[in-house]
C-alpha positions in Angstrom: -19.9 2.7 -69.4 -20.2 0.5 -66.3 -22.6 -2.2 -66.1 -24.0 -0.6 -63.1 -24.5 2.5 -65.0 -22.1 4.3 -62.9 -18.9 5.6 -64.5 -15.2 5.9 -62.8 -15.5 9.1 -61.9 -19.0 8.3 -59.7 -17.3 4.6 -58.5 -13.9 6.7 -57.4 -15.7 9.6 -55.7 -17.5 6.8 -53.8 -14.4 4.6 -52.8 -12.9 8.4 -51.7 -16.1 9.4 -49.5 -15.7 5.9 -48.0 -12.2 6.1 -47.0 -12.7 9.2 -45.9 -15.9 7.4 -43.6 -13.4 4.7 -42.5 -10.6 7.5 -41.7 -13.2 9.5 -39.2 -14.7 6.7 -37.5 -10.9 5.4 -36.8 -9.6 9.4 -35.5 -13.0 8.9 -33.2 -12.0 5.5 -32.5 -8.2 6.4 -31.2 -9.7 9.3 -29.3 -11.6 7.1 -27.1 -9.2 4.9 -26.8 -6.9 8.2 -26.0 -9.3 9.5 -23.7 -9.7 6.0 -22.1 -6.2 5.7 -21.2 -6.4 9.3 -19.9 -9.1 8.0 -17.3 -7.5 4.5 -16.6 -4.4 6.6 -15.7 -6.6 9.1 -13.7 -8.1 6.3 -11.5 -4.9 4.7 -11.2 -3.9 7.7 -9.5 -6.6 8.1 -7.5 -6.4 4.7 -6.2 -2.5 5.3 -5.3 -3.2 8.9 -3.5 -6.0 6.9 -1.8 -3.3 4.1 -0.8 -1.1 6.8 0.5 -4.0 8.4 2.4 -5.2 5.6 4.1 -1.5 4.7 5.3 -0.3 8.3 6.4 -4.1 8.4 8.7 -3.2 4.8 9.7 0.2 6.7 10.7 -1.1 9.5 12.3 -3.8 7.4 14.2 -1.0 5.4 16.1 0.5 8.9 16.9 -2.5 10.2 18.6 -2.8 6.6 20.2 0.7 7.3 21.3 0.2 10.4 22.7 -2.8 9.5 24.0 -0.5 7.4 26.3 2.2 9.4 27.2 -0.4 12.4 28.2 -1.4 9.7 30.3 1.5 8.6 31.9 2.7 12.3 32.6 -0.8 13.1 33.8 0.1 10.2 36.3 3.5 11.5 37.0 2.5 14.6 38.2 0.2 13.9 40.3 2.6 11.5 41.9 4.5 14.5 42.4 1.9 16.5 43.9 1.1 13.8 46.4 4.6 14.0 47.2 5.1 17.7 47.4 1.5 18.0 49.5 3.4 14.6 51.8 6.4 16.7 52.7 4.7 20.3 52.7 2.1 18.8 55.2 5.5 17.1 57.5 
């Protein structure tokens, strides 16, 4: 017998049940750290499509700009030509 009291059987049953302990808390441990990676790579993504959002509206803002000033310049253009037409219909 043990000085503890305890035999070999108790003393390995114990040393089992804690490995078995440390083996749980290190499967929870990896699937956090699993999990974290899985929302590190989610943000990461999120901060990219936001990237690529913000450029394409930049994109599309300078096309409306664009427009903006050739629906102006036609605008001008025809009534040019109206002033012109009305001149030579009125001659």
């Amino acid at each position: 017998m043990m000085p503890t009291g305890k035999t070999m059987d108790v003393v390995l049953n114990e040393l089992r049940q804690a490995v078995a302990a440390l083996e749980n808390a290190l499967d929870v441990r990896f699937e956090r750290e699993r999990e974290q990676g899985e929302v590190d790579g989610e943000v990461r993504r999120i901060h990219e499509d936001r990237s690529r959002l913000a450029q394409e509206l930049d994109q599309a803002e300078f096309r409306a700009n664009r427009l903006e000033e050739v629906n102006r310049e036609v605008s001008r253009r025809l009534v040019t030509a109206m002033e012109t037409i009305r001149a030579v219909l009125d001659r």
